[in-house]
ZAPANU-803412 format. One record per residue: residue number from 1; x, y, z of N, C-alpha, C, O in turn. Coordinates in steps of 0.2 Angstrom, whole numbers. Layout:
<atoms>
<NUM; <X; Y; Z>; <X; Y; Z>; <X; Y; Z>; <X; Y; Z>>
...
</atoms>
This chain:
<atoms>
<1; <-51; 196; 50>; <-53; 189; 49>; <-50; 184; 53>; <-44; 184; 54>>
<2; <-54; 180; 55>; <-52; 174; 60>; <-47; 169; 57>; <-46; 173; 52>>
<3; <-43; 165; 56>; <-37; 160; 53>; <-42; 154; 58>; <-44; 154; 64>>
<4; <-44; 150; 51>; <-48; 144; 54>; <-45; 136; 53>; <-47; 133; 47>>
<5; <-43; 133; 55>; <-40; 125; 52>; <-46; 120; 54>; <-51; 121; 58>>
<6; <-45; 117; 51>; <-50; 111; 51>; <-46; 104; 49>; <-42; 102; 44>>
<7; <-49; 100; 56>; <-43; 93; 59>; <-50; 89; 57>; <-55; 88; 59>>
<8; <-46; 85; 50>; <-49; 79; 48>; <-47; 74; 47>; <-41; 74; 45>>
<9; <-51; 67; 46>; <-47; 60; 46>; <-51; 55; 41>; <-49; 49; 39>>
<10; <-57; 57; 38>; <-61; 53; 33>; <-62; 57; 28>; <-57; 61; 26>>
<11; <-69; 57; 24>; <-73; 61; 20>; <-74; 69; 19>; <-74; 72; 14>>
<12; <-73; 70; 26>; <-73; 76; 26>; <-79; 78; 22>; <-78; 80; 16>>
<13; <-87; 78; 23>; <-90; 80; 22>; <-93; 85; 27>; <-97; 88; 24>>
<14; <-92; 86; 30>; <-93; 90; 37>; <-86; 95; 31>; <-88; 96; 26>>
<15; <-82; 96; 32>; <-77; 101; 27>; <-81; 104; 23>; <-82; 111; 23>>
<16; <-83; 100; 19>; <-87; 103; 11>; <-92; 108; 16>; <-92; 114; 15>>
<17; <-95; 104; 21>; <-102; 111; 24>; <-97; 117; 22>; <-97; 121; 18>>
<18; <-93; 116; 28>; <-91; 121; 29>; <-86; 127; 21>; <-84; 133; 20>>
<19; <-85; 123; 18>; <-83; 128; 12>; <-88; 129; 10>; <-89; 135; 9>>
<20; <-91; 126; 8>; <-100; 130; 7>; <-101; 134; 8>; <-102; 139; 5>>
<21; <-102; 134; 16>; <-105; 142; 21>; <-100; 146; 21>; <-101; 151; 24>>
<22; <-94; 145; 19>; <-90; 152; 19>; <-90; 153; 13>; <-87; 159; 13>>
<23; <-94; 150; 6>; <-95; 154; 1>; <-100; 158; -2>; <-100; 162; -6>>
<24; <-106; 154; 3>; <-111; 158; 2>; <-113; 162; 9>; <-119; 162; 11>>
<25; <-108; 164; 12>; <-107; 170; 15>; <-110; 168; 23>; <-111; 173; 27>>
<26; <-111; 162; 24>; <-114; 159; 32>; <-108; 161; 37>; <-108; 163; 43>>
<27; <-103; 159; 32>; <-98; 161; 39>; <-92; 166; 35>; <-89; 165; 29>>
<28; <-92; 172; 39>; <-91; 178; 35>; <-85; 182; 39>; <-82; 187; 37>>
<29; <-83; 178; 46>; <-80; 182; 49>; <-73; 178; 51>; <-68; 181; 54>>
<30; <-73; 173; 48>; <-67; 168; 48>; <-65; 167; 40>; <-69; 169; 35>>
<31; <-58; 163; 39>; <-56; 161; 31>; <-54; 155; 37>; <-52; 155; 43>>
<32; <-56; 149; 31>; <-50; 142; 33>; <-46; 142; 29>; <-48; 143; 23>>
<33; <-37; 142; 33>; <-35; 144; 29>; <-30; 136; 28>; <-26; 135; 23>>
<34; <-31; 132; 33>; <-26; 125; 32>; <-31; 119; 34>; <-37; 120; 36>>
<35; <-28; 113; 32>; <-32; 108; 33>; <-27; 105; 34>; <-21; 106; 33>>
<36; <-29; 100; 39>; <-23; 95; 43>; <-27; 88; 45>; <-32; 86; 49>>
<37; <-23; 83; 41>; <-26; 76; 41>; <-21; 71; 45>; <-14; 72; 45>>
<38; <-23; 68; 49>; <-19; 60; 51>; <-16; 55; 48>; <-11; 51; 50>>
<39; <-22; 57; 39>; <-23; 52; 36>; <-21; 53; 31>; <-24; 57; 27>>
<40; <-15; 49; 28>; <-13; 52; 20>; <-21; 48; 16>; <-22; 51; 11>>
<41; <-24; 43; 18>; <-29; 44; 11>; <-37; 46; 14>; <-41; 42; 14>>
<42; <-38; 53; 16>; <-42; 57; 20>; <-44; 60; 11>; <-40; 63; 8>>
<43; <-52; 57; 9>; <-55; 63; 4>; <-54; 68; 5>; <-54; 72; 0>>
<44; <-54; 73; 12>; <-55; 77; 14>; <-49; 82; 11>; <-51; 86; 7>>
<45; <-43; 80; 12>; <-37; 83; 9>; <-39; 84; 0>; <-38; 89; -1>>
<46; <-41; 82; -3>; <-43; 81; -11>; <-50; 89; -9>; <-50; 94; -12>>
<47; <-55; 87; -5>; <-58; 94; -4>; <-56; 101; -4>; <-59; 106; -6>>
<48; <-49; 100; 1>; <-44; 109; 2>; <-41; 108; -3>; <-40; 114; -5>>
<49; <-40; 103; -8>; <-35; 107; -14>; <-39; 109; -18>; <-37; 114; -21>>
<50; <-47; 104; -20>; <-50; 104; -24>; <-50; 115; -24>; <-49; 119; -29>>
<51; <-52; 118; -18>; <-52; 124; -16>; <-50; 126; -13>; <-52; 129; -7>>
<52; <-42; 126; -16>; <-35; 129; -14>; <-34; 130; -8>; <-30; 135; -7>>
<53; <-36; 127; -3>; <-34; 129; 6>; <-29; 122; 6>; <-30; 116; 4>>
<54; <-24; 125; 9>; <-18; 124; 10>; <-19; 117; 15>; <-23; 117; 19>>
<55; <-15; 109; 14>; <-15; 104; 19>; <-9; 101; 22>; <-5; 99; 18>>
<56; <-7; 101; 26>; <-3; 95; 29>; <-7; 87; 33>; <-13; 86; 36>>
<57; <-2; 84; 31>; <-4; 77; 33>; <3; 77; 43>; <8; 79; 45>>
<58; <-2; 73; 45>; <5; 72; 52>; <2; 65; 55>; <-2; 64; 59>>
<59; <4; 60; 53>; <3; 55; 56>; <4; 51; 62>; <10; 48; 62>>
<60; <-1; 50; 67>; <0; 47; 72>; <5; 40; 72>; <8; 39; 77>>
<61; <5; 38; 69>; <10; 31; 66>; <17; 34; 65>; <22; 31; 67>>
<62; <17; 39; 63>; <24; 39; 61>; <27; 45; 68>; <33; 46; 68>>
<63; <24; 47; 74>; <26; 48; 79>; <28; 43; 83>; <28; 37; 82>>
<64; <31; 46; 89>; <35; 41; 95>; <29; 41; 99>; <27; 35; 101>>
<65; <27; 47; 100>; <20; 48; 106>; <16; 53; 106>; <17; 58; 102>>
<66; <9; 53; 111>; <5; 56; 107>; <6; 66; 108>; <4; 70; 105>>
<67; <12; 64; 114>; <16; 72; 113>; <19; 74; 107>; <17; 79; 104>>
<68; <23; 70; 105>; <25; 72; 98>; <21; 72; 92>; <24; 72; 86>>
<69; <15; 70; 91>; <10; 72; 88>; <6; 77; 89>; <4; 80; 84>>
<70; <5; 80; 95>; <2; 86; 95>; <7; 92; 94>; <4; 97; 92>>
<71; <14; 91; 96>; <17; 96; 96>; <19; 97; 89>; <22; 102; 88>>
<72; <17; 93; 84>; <18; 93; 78>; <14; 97; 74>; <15; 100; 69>>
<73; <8; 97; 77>; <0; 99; 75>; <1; 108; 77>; <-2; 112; 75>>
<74; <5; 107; 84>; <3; 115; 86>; <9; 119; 83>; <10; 125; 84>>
<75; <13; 115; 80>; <18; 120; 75>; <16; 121; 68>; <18; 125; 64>>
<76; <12; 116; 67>; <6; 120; 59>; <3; 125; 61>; <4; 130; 57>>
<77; <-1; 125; 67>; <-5; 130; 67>; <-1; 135; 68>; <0; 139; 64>>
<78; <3; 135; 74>; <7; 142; 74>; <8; 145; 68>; <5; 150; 67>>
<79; <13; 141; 63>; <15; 143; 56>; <10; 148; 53>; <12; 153; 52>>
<80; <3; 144; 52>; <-1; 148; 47>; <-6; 151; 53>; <-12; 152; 51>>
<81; <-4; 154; 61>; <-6; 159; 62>; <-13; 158; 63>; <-16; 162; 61>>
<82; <-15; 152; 66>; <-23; 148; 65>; <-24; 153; 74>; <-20; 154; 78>>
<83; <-32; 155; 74>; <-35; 158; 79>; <-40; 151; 81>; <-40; 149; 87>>
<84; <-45; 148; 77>; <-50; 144; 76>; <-47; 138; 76>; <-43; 137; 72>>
<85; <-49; 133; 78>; <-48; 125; 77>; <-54; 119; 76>; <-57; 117; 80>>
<86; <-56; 118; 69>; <-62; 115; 71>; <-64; 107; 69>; <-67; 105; 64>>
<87; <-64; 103; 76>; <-63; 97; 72>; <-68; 91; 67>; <-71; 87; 70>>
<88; <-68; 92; 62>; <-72; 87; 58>; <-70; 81; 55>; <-67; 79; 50>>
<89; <-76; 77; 60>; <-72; 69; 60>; <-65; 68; 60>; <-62; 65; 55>>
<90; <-63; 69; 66>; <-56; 69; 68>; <-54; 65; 73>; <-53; 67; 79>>
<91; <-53; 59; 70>; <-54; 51; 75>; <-48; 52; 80>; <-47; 46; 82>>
<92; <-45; 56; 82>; <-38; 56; 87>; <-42; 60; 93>; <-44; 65; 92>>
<93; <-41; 56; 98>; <-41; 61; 105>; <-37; 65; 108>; <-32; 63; 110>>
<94; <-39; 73; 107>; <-30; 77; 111>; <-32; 78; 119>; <-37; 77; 122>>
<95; <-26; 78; 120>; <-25; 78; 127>; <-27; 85; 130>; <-29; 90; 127>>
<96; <-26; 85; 137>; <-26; 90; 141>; <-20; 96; 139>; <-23; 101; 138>>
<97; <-15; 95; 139>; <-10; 98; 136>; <-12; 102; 131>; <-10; 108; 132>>
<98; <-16; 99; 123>; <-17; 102; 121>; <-22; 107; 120>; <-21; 112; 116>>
<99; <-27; 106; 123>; <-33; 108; 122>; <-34; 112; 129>; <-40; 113; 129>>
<100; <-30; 115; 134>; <-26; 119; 138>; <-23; 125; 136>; <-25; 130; 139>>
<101; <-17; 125; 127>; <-15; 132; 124>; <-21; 134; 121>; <-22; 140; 120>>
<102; <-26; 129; 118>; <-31; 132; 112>; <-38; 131; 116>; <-43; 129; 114>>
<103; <-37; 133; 121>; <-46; 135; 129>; <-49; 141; 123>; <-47; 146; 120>>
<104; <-56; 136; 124>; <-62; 140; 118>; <-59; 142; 113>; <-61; 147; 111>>
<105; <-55; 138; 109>; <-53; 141; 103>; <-54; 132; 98>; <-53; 131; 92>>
<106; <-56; 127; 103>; <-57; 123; 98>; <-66; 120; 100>; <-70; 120; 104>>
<107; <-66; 118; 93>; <-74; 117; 93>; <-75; 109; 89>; <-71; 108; 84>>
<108; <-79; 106; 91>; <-82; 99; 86>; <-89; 99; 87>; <-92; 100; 92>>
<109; <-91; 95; 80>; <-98; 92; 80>; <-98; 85; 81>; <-93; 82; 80>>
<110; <-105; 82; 87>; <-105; 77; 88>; <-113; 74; 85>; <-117; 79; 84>>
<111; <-115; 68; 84>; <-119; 67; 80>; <-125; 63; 86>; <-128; 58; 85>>
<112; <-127; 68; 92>; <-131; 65; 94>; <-131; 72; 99>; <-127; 76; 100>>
<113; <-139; 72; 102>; <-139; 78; 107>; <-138; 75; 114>; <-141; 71; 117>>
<114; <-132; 80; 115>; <-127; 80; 120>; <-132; 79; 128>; <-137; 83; 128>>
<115; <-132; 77; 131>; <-127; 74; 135>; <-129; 66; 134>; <-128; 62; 138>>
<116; <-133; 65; 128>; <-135; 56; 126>; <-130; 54; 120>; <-128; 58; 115>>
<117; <-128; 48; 121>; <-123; 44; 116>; <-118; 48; 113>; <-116; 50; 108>>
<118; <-115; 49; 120>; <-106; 55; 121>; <-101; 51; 125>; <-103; 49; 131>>
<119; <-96; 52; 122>; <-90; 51; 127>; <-84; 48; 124>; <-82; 51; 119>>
<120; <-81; 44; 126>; <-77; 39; 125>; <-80; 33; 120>; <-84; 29; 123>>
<121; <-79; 32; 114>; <-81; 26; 110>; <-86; 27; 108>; <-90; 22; 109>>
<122; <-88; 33; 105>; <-95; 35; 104>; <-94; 41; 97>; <-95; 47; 97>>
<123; <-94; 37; 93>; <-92; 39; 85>; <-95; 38; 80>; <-100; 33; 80>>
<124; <-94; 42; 73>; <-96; 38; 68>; <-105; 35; 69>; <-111; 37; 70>>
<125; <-104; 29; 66>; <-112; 24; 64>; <-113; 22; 74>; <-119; 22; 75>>
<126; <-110; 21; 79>; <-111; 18; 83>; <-115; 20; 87>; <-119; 17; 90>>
<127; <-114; 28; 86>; <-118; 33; 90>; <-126; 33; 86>; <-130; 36; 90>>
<128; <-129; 31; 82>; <-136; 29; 78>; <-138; 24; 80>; <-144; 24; 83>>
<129; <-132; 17; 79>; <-137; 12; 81>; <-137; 12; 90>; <-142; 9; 92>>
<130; <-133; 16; 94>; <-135; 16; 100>; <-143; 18; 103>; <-147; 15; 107>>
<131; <-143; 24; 98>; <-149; 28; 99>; <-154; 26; 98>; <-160; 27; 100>>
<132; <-153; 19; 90>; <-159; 16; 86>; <-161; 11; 93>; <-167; 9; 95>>
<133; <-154; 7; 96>; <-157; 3; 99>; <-161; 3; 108>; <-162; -1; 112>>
<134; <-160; 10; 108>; <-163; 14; 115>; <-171; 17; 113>; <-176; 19; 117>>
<135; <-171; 16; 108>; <-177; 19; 107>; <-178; 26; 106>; <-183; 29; 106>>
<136; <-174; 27; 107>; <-175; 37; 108>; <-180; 39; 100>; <-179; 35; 96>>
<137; <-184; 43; 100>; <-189; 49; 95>; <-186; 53; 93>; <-187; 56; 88>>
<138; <-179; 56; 96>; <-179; 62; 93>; <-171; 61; 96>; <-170; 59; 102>>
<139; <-166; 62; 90>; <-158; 64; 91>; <-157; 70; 86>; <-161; 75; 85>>
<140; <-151; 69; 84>; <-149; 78; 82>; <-140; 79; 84>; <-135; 75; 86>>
<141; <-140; 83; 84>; <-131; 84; 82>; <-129; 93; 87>; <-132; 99; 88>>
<142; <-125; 91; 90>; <-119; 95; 93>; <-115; 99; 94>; <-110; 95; 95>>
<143; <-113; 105; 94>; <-107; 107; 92>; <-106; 109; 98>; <-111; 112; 102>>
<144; <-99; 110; 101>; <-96; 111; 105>; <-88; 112; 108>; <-83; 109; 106>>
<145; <-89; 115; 112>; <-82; 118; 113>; <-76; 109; 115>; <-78; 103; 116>>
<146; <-70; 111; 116>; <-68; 105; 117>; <-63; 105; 124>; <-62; 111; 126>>
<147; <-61; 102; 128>; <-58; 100; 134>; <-54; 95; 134>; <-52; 93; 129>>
<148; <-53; 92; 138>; <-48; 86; 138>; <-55; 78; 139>; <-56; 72; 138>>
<149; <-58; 84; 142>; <-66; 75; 141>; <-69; 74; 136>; <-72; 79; 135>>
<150; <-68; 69; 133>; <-73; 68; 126>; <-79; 70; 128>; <-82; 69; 133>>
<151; <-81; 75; 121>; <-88; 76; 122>; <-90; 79; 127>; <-96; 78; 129>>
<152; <-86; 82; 131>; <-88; 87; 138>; <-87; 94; 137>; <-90; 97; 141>>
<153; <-82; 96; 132>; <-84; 105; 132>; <-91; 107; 132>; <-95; 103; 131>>
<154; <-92; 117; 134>; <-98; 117; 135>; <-102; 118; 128>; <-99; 119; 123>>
<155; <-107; 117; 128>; <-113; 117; 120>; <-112; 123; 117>; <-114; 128; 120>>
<156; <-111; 123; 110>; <-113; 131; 107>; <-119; 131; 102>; <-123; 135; 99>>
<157; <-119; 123; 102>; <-128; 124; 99>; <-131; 116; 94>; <-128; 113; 90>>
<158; <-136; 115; 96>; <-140; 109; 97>; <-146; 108; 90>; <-149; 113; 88>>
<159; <-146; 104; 88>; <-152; 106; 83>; <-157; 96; 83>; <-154; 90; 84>>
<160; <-162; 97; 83>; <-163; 92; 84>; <-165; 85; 78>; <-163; 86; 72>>
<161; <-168; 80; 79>; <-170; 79; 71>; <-172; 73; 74>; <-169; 70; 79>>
<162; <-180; 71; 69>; <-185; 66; 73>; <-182; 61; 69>; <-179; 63; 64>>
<163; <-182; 52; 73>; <-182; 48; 72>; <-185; 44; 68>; <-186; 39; 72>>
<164; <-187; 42; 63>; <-191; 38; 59>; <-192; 30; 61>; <-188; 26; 64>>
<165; <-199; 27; 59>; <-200; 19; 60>; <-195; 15; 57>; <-191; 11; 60>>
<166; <-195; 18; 51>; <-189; 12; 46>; <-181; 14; 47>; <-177; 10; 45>>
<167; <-180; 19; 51>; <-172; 20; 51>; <-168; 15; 52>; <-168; 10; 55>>
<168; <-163; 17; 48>; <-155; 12; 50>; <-152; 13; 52>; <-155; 19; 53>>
<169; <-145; 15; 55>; <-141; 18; 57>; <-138; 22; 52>; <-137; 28; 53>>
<170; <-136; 20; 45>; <-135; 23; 42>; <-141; 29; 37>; <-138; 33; 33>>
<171; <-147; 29; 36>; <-150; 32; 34>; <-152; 37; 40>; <-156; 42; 39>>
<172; <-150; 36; 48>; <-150; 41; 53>; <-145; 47; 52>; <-145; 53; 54>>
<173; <-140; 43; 50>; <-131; 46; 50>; <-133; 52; 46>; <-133; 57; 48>>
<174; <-135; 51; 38>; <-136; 55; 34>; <-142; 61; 34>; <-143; 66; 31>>
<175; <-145; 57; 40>; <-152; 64; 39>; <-147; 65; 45>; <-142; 64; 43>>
<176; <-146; 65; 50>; <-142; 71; 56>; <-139; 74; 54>; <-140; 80; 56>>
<177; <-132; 73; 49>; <-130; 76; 44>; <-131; 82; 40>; <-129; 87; 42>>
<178; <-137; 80; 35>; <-138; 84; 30>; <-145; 91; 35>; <-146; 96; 33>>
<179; <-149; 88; 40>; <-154; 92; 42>; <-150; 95; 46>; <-150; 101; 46>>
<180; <-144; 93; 52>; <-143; 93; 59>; <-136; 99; 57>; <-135; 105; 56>>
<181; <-131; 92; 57>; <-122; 94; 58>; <-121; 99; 51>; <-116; 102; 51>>
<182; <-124; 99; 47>; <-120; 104; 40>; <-123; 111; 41>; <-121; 116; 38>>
<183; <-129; 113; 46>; <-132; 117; 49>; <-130; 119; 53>; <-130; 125; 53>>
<184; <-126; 115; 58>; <-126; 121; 63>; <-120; 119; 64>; <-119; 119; 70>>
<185; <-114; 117; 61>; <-108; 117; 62>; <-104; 126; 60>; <-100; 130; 63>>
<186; <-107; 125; 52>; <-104; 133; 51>; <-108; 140; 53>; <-105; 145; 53>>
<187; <-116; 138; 57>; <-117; 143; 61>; <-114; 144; 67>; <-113; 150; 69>>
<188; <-111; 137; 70>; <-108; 139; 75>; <-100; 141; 73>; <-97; 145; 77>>
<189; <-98; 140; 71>; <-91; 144; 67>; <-91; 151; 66>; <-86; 155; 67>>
<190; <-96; 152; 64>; <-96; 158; 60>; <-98; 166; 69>; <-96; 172; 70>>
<191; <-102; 161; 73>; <-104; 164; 80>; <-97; 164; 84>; <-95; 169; 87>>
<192; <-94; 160; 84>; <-85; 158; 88>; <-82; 162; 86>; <-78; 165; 90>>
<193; <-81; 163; 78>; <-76; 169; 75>; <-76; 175; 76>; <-73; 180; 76>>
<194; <-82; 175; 78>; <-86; 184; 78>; <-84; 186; 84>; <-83; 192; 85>>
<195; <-83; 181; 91>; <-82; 182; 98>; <-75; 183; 96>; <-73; 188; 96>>
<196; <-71; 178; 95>; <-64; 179; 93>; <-63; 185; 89>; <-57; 189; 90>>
<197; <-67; 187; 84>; <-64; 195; 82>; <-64; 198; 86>; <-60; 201; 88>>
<198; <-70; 199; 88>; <-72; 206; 95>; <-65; 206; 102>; <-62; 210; 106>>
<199; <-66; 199; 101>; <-58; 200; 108>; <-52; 202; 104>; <-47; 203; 107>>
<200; <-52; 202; 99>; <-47; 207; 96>; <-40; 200; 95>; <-34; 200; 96>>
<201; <-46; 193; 94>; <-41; 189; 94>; <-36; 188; 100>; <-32; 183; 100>>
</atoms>
């Protein structure tokens, strides 16, 4: 079994998918076995305990820089032996440094199909009303490997989802969500682990 962490900083609804699909057997070839917040008041933390997966909190504020905040994070993972890293809603940008020791071992969902409304300051509700106010017909959600460029690793998988007359930004957030990213976040988890078992980790 793969050792899976998941780096969160809000709600952690994108979490929940993912404890779902590892209980109703979607993702079968990894366990999450830590959760790691920015944010001492992250729902998401109350999620892992609600279903005993283990959390640390490491906060960027109470670091010197953003080296010693990563180096903090890669001595959790060490500890609990993490193969997988997966980030969900995890407002901190890592560096090259870091995402250099964990090459194709880290994965996030992004809330728009890739290579439109990505990048640098392209999060959250922003990335909806971008797309409401370009007019796009059809967005959808991303998952993908990570790099030192936002939003630039390569794609492990795209799902689309049509635009409606009446949307808001927020009534767009939540159907991408529930049709798009709770879909293929733990499909793609479950396809990564399975590569990562076969290389024998």
């Amino acid at each position: 079994m793969v050792n899976i962490a998941v780096l969160v900083s809000g709600g952690g609804t994108n979490l929940q998918a993912l404890i779902d699909a590892e209980k109703s057997r979607i993702i079968k070839s990894g366990k999450i076995k830590l959760v790691i917040s920015n944010n001492y008041d992250a729902y998401a933390l109350e999620r892992a305990k609600n279903n005993k997966i283990k959390t640390s909190i490491i906060s960027k504020k109470e670091c010197v820089d953003q080296n010693q905040f990563e180096s903090k994070i890669i001595e959790e993972l060490k500890n609990n032996k993490i193969d997988l890293i997966v980030l969900a809603g995890f407002m901190c940008i890592l560096s090259e440094n870091f995402t250099k020791i964990y090459d194709h071992r880290i994965i996030n969902v992004h809330p728009s199909l890739i290579p439109s409304f990505c990048g640098e300051g392209y999060y959250g509700l922003k990335v909806h009303e971008c797309a409401l106010q370009k007019g796009v017909k059809v967005t959808g959600a991303t998952v993908h490997f990570v790099n030192e460029i936002p939003d630039g690793g390569e794609i492990i998988m795209q799902k689309a989802v049509k635009i409606l007359d009446n949307d808001t930004p927020k009534t767009l957030q939540k159907r991408v969500m529930r049709l798009a990213e709770w879909k293929i976040l733990p499909m793609s988890v479950e396809k990564v682990s399975k590569e990562i078992e076969s290389e024998g980790k």
